[in-house]
C-alpha positions in Angstrom: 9.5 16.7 5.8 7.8 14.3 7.8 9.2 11.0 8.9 6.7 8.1 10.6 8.1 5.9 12.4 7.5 2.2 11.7 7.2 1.6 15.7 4.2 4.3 15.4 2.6 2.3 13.0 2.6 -1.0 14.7 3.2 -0.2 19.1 5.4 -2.3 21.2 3.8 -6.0 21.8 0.7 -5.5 19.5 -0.3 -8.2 17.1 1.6 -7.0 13.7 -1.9 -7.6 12.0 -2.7 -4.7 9.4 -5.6 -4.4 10.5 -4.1 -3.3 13.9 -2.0 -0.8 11.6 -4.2 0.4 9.7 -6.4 1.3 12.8 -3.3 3.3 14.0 -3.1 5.2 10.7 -6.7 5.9 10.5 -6.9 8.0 13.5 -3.9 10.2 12.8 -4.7 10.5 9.0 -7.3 13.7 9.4 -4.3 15.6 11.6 -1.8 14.5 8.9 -4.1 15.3 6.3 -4.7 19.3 7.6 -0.7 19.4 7.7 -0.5 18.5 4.0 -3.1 20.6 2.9 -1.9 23.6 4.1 1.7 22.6 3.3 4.2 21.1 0.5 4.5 17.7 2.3 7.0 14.8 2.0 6.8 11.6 3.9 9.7 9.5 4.7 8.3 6.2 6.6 10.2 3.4 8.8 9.7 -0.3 8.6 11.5 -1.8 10.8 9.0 -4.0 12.8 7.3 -4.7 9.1 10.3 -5.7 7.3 11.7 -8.4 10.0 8.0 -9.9 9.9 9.0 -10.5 6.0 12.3 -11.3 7.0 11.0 -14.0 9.2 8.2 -15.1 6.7 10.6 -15.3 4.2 13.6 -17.8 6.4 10.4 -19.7 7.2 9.6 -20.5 3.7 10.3 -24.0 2.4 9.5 -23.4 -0.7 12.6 -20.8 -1.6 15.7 -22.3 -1.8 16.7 -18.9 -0.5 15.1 -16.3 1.7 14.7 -13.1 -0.3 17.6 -10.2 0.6 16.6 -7.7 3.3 17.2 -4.6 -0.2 13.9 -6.7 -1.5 11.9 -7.2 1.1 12.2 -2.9 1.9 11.1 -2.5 -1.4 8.2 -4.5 -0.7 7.3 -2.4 2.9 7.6 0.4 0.9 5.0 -0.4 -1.4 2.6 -1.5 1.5 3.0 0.7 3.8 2.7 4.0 1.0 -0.5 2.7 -0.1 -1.8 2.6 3.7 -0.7 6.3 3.8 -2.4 7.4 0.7 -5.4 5.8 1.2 -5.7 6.8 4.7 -5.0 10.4 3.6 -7.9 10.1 0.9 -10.3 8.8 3.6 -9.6 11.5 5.8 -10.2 14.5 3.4 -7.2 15.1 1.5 -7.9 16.7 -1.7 -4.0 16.9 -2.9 -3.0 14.2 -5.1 -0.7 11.4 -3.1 1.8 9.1 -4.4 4.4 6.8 -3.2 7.9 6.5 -4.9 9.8 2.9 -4.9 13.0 4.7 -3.9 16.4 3.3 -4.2 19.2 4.6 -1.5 22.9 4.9 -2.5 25.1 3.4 0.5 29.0 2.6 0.5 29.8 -0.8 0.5 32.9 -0.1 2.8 30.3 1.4 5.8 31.4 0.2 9.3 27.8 -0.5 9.7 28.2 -3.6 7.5 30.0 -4.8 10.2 27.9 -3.4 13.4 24.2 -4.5 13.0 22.0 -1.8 15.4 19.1 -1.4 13.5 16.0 -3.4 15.0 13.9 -5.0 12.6 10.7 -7.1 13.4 9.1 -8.1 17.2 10.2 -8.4 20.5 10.6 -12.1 21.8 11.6 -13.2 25.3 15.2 -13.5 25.7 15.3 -17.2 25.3 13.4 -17.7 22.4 15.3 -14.6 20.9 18.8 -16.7 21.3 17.0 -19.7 19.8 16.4 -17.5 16.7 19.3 -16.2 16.5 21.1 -19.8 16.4 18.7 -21.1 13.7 18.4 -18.3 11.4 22.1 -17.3 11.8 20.5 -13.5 13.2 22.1 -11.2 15.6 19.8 -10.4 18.3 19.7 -7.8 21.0 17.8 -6.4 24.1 15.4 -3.5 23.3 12.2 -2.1 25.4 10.1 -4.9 25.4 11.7 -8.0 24.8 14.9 -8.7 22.6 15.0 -7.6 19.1 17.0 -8.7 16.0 19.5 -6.3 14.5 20.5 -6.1 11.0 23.2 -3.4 9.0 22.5 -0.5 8.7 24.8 2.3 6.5 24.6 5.2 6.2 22.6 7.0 3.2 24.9 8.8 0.7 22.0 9.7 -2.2 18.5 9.1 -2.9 18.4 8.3 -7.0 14.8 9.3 -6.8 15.4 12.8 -5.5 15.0 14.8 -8.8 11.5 13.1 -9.4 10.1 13.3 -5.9 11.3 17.3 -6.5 9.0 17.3 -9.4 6.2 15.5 -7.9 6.4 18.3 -5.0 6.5 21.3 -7.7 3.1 20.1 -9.1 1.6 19.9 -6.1 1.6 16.1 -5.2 2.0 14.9 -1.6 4.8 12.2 -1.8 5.7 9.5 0.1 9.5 8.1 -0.9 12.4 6.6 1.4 10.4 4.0 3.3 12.3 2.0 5.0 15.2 4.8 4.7 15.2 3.9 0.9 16.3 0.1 -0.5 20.1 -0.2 0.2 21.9 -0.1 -2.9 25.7 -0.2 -3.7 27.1 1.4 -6.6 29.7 0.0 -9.0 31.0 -0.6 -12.5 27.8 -3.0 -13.3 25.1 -0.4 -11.6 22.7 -0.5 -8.9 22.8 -3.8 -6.5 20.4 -4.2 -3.4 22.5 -5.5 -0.2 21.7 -7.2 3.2 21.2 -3.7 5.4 18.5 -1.9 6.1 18.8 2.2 6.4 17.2 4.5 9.4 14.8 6.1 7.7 15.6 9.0 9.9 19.2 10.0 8.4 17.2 9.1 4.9 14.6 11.8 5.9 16.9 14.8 7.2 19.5 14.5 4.1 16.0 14.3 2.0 15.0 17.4 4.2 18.1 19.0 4.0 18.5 18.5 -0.1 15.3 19.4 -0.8 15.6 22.8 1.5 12.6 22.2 3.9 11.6 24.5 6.5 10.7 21.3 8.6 11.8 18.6 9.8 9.5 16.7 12.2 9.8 13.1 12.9 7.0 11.1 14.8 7.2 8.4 16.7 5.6 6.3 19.2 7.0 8.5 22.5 5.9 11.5 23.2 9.3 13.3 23.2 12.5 13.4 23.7 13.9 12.0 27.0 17.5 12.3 29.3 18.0 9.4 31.8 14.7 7.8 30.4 14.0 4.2 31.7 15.1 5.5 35.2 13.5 7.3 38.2 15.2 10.5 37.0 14.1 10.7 33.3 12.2 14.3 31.8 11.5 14.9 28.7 13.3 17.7 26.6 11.1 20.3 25.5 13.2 23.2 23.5 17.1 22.3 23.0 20.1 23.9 20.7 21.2 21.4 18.1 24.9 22.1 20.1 23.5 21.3 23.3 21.7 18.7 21.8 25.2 17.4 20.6 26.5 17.3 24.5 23.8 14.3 25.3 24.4 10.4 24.4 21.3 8.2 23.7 20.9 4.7 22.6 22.3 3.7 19.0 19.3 1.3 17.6 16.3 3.9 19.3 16.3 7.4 19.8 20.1 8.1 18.8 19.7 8.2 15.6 16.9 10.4 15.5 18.8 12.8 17.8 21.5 12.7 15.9 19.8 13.3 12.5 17.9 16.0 13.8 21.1 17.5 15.0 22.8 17.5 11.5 19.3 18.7 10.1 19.4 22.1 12.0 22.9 22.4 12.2 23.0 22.7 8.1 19.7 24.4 7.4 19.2 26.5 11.0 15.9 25.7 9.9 13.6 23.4 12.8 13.3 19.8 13.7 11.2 18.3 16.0 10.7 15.1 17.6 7.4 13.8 18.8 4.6 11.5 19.1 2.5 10.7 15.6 -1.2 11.2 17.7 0.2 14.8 18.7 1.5 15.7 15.3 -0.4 19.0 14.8 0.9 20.4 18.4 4.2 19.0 17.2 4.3 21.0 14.7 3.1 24.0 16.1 5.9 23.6 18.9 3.7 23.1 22.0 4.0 19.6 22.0 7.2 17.1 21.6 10.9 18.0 21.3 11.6 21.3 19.5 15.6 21.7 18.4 16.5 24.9 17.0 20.1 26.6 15.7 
């Protein structure tokens, strides 16, 4: 199981052109491309700094007499960004077949995240023009690296509908790409299925996917290079091997790296199987353990 971050896609304080995303994907396609063919693959992709520049197209439109619902607009990264992946894994050699999966997430409507936006979506802004944003659009925004960020709900997953057929897509040899975005949020009830205003971390998504589908793997790649303690001060390292229970000992920020800890944690701690944590340009060394953070039972 491999999860892509959507900040690997698109770096801090780029342009959120495609063409500057599609640059990014192009030059870690051939590495991602040797992993897949030598292994059953699924890819789990985030979309956070994609889906709040929809968000913001979409508040911005005059012509809707209402902005479409964050459960839409992950529907429509996940179709975007899953045909960047597939295409950019056919350029670069691929010779499995690759498909992406519109993939609905299960969440409860009674979460506590409903009430505790921490996932960032969309671009940094300077902390004025962030406040200004947040007053017009009716947003909740917050300080991240860079600049401040707006944050949206985000519950967590409690099933993937699609699981079964991206389980039969694997058996038959296909390379699949589902979950983007963490999956669309979707509540349950008496009447069905019904999107709602969150947005899931595609990590959780990606080690309950891993977990289900009994990977070996779990590596999830990102824009840092690994894992980091004290990071952002004069006394930060990174963390190169770590127990899952040591792992649990150590507090990192909520709307970053916390929950990527914290699903790697849960990963390993049900499978004893691996998770790692690195950068997407160092993926094959990630894998191979010499490179990012390795967490172990």
């Amino acid at each position: 199981m491999i999860a892509l971050g959507g900040n690997a896609l698109l770096r801090r304080g780029e342009r959120p052109d495609a063409d500057v995303q599609l640059a990014h994907l192009a030059a870690v396609a051939p590495a991602l491309a040797r992993i897949a063919a030598d292994h059953e693959v699924a890819i789990v992709h985030g979309n956070g700094p994609q889906v709040g520049l929809l968000a913001l197209e979409s508040v911005s439109d005059t012509t809707l007499s209402r902005p479409y619902p964050l459960s839409d607009l992950v529907a429509e990264t996940q179709g975007v960004i899953g045909y960047w992946i597939q295409q950019a894994l056919s350029n670069a050699g691929l010779g499995r077949r690759v498909v992406t999966l519109v993939t609905q997430t299960v969440v409860d409507a009674e979460d506590p995240g409903f009430q505790k936006p921490s996932k960032y979506v969309g671009t940094g802004y300077p902390e004025d023009e962030a406040r200004q944003l947040a007053d017009r659009l009716d947003w909740t925004v917050r300080e991240d690296v860079g600049g401040w960020r707006r944050v949206v709900p985000s519950p967590l997953p409690r099933r993937i509908v699609e699981l079964d057929a991206a389980e039969l897509l694997l058996q038959n040899d296909l390379t699949v790409i589902l979950a983007g975005g963490g999956g669309v949020p979707v509540t349950s009830g008496p009447a069905g299925l019904r999107g709602v205003e969150a947005v899931v971390d595609k990590d959780f998504s990606a080690a309950m996917i891993a977990t289900e589908l009994r990977a070996d793997r779990l590596m999830m790649l990102t824009d840092v290079p690994a894992v980091y303690v004290d990071y952002g001060t004069p006394a930060e390292r990174p963390l190169r091997h770590i127990t899952a229970s040591d792992l649990a000992t150590l507090t990192f920020p909520a709307g970053s790296m916390g929950p990527k800890v914290e699903a790697a944690r849960r990963f390993v701690d049900t499978t004893h199987a691996r998770a790692s944590i690195g950068s997407l340009d160092e993926a094959p060394a990630v894998l191979e353990g010499s490179a990012g953070t390795q967490i172990t039972a």
